[in-house]
N, C-alpha and C positions, 0 to 999 in steps of 0.2 A: 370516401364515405365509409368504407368497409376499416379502416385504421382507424376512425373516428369512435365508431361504433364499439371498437373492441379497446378502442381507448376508455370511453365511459361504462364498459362493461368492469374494466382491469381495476376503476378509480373505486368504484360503489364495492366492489369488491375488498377492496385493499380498507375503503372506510366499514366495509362490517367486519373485520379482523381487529381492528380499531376499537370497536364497540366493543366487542366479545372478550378483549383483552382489558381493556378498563371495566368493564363487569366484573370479570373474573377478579381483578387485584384490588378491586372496592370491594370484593368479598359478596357480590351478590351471586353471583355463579360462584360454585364449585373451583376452588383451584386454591388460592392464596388467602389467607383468613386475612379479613380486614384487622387495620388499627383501632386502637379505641376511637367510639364517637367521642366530641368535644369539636374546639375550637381549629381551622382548618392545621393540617400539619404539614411540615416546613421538609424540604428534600435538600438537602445540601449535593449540591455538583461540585466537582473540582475537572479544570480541563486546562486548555494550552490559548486554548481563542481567547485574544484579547478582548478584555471586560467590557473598553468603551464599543467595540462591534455587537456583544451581546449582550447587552443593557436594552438597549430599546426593542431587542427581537425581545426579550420575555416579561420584560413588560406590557404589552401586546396578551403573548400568551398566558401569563398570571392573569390576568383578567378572566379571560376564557375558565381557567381552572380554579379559579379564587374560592367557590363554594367548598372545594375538595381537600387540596392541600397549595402549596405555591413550592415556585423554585426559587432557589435562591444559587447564585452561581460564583464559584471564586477561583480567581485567574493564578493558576500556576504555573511555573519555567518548565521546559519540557525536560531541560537537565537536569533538576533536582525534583521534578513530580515525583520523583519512582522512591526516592530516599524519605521524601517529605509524609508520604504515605506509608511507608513503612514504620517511620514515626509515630505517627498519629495514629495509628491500627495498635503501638502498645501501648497506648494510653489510651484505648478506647473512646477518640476523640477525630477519628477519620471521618472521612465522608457518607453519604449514601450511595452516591452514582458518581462512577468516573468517566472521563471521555477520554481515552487514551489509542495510541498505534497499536496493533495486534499484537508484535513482540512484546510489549510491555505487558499484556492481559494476559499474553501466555505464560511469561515469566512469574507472575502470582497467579495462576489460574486458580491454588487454593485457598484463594484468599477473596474467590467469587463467587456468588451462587450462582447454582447452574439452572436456566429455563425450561423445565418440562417440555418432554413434545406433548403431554397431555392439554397442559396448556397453551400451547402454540405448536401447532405440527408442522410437520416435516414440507407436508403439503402447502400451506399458509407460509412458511418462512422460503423456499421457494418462488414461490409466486411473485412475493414480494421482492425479493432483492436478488441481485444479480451471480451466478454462479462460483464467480470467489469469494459469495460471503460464506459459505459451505468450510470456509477455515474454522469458523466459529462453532463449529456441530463437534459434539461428545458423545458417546453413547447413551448418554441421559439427556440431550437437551443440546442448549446453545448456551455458549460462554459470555456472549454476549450479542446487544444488536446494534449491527455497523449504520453508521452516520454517511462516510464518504469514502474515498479512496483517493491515491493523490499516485496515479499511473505514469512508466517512466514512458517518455515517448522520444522521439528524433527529433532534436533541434538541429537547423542545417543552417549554413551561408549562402544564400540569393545570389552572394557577389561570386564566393568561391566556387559556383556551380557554374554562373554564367560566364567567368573568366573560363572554363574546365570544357565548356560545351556542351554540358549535361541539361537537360530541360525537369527532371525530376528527383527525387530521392529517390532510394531503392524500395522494390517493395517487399523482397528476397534476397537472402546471403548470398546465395549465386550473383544476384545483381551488384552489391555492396560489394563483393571478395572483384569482382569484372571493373568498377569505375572506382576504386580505389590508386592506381596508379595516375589516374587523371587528375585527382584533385591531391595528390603528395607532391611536394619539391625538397628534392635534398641537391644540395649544395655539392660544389665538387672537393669541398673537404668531407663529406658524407653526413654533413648534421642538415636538419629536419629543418628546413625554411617553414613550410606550410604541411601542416597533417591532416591526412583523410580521416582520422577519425583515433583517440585517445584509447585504446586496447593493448592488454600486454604485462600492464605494472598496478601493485599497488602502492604506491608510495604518492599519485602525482597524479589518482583519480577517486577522487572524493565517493562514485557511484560504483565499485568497482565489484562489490556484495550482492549488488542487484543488478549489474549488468551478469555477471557468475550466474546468479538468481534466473534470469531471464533464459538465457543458453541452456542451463539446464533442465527447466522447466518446459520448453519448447521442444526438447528433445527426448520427453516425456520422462524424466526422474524429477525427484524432489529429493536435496538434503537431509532434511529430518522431517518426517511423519508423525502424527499426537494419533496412536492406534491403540484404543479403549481407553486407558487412564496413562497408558506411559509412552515416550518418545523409542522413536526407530530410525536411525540413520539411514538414509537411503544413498550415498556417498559411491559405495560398491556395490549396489544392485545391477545388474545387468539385464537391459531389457532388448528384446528382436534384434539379440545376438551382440551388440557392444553395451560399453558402459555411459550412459549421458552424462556423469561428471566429468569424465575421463575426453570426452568429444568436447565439451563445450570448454575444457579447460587448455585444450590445446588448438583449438581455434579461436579463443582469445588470446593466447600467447603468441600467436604466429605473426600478428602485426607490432610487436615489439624484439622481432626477431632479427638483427644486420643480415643473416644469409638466407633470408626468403624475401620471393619479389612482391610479395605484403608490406614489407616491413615501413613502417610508418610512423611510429612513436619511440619514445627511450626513455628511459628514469628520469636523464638529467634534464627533461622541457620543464616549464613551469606545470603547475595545476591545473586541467585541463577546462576547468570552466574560465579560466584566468585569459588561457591560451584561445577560449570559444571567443569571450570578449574581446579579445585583442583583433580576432579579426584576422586569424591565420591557424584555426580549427574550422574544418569544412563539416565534421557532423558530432554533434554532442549529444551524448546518450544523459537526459535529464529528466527530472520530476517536471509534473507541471506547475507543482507548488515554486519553481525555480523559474518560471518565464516574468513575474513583476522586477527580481532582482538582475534579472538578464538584458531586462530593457531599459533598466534605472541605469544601469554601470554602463551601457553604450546604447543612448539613444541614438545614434548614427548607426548600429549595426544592425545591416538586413538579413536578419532573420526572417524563418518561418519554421513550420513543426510540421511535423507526419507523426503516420504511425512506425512504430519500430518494424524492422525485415522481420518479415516471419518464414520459416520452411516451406517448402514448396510444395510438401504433401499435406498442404493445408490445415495447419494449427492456428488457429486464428486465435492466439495468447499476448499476452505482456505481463511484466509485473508488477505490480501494485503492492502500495502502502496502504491498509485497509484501518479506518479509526472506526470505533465502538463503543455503545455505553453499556458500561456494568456495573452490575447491583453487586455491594462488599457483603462479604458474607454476613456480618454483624452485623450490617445495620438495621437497629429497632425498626423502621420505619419501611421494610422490604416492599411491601405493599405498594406504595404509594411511591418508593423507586422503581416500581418497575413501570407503577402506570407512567409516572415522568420520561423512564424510556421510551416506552411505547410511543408517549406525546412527542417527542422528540425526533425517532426514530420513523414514525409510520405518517402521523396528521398531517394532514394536507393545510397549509395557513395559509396559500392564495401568496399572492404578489405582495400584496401591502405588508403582509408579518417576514413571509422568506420562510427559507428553509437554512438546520444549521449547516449543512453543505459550504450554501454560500457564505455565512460567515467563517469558514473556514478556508475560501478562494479553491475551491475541490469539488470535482464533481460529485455528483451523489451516487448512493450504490443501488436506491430506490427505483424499480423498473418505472413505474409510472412519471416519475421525474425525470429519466434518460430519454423518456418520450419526446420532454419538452426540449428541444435540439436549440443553446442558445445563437443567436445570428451576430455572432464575431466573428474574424480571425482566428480565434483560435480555438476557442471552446469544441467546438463540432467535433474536431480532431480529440481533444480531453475526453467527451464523454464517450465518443466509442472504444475511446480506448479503454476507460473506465469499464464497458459492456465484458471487454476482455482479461483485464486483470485477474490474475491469479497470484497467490503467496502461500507460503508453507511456515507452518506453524516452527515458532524460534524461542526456545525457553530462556534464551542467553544472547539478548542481541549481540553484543559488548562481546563475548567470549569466542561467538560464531565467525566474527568477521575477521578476530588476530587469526582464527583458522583458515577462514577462506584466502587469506594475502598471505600467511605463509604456504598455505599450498602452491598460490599462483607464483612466488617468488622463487621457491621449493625447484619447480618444474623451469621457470624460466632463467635460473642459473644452471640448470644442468647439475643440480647438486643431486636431482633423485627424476626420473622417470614422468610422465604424467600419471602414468599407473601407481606408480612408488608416493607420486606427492598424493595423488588420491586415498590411497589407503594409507598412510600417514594421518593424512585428514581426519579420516573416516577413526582414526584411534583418539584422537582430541574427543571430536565429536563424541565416542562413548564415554567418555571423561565426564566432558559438560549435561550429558543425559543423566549420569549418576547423579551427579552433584544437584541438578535440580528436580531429585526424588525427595 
């Protein structure tokens, strides 16, 4: 009764933040001056969700908003959105509102308006969405407002557990680093029959930026920082006495190591989700946006997902891919993109409309929607872990990741130290800071 109550307290809640913001961006409150009156005006979105999924959701909601303005939505690739808008922005022929991953919004951040906290405070944005969306906060405002997250979690094998004699996934590294030799077989020519788990290399693991990502962030650093208007490498910060790049980069190397009784993976395996499908990887560290393609390529494979080990002093983290809409700076029509995001981002549409979450196959970052726990296999697992997600702001997805695989390659040839390959790192890293001033 008492989760009920505070459920319909959090909803009425969440719809007068709703109210207050469509006010404000129709210009009748104080904040954003309205559009000219006239004929309703048109939001142009660009995003990565396929059109025929979100065709019938906003046809629904144009109805709803018809007297206002409407949306109109066009489907773009996710590997040329970034170039295709850069385009259009100089020929003044870009969008209103985009829906894009966070690296990419931070990589033009100046090419977003930023949201007042007068307008929407600190308090209200909060409330509303879950603590990694706080990537999005600037000293003026929010860069934009997230949609969903798409959280990496532990995919495991049923069969390689139950051949192993294990009854569960780990719920701690101590546990994970303890039943790792159980589910390895190496051959008595020393190559890798069956691996506990794809760590070590980057050449032969597609996630290997966000597994980095995750180590480090659990161990309380973050790579690069957005602290007031510009980036801060956090690479070689030293916190309660070591450095967490420096930890999480050599206890990902240690399982691709021949002379530690870790050792579990190598360069030369296939690609490690290749290696999950096949059905001789025991724990695959994946998106969740990756379990419809995991069960397409082996519907015979018994799978199932957890949350990722977390530290045992109680960091209840993971990391997340966090998507967002944002207003371009120039777009004539800010107004009425913002209320679009708001619509988007905040309204509640009920079962029969959806939420864009779901057409995205990602949980949502909306507390009120994390409420509603869906009753699958697998979800339950997505949205708590969604509750956890965290990410750190990345001006240079593309640039960040040759860094992060040369460090990890750096340190696991023995060509340079972990400390050496870290502050290596950490010299890129001020490279790519400059460069995207």
């Amino acid at each position: 009764m008492k989760g009920s109550i505070f459920q319909t307290i959090l909803l009425v809640g969440l719809g007068f933040i709703l109210v207050i913001a469509v006010l404000i961006f129709s210009g009748l409150l104080p904040g954003f001056r309205a559009a000219p009156l006239g004929q309703a005006a048109t939001v142009t979105v660009w995003g990565t969700t396929r059109l025929s999924s979100v065709s019938p959701y906003l046809n629904k909601v144009n109805k709803k908003i018809e007297k206002s303005y409407r949306i109109v939505y066009i489907e773009k690739s996710e590997a040329n959105l970034n170039d295709e808008l850069l385009e259009a922005l100089a020929t003044d022929q870009g969008p209103d509102l985009v829906i894009l991953p966070a690296e990419l919004i931070f990589q033009n951040r100046n090419k977003f308006q930023t949201l007042p906290f007068e307008n929407f405070t600190e308090r209200q944005y909060q409330d509303a969405f879950v603590d990694g969306a706080n990537l999005f906060r600037t000293t003026g405002g929010y860069l934009a407002l997230p949609l969903a997250v798409d959280p990496l979690v532990l995919y495991y094998s049923k069969e390689i557990y139950r051949d192993a004699g294990l009854l569960s996934p780990p719920a701690n590294w101590e546990e994970f680093v303890l039943q790792q030799p159980k589910l390895t077989r190496i051959n008595d020519l020393r190559q890798i029959d069956r691996s506990a788990v794809a760590f070590g290399t980057n050449n032969n693991i597609a996630n290997f930026k966000d597994i980095i990502s995750l180590l480090v962030l659990q161990a309380g650093g973050r790579p690069l920082a957005l602290s007031g208007d510009n980036y801060q490498s956090g690479l070689t910060v030293t916190t309660a006495s070591f450095n967490p790049t420096e930890l999480a980069l050599s206890f990902y190397n240690q399982f691709a190591d021949p002379t530690r009784a870790t050792y579990t993976w190598a360069r030369s395996l296939p690609e490690a989700r290749d290696f999950f499908v096949a059905g001789r990887l025991a724990n695959y560290f994946g998106l969740a946006s990756e379990l419809p393609t995991l069960l397409a390529r082996n519907p015979h494979l018994e799978l199932d997902v957890a949350a990722v080990p977390r530290l045992n002093r109680g960091t209840n983290l993971t990391f997340g891919r966090f998507y967002a809409a944002a207003v371009l700076r120039n777009s004539p029509r800010s107004s009425y993109a913002y209320s679009a995001a708001f619509e988007l981002a905040l309204a509640d549409h009920g079962a029969e409309v959806g939420e864009w979450h779901q057409l995205m196959g990602l949980p949502p970052v909306r507390r009120s929607l994390l409420g509603r726990t869906p009753t699958d296999a697998f979800g339950p697992v997505f949205y708590r872990e969604a509750l956890a997600s965290q990410a750190w702001s990345d001006p240079d997805p593309v640039a960040t990741k040759t860094v992060i695989g040369e460090m990890i390659n750096d340190a696991a040839t023995g060509r340079l130290t972990p400390g050496g390959a870290v502050a290596k790192a950490d010299k890129a890293l001020q490279v790519i800071i400059e460069n995207s001033r």
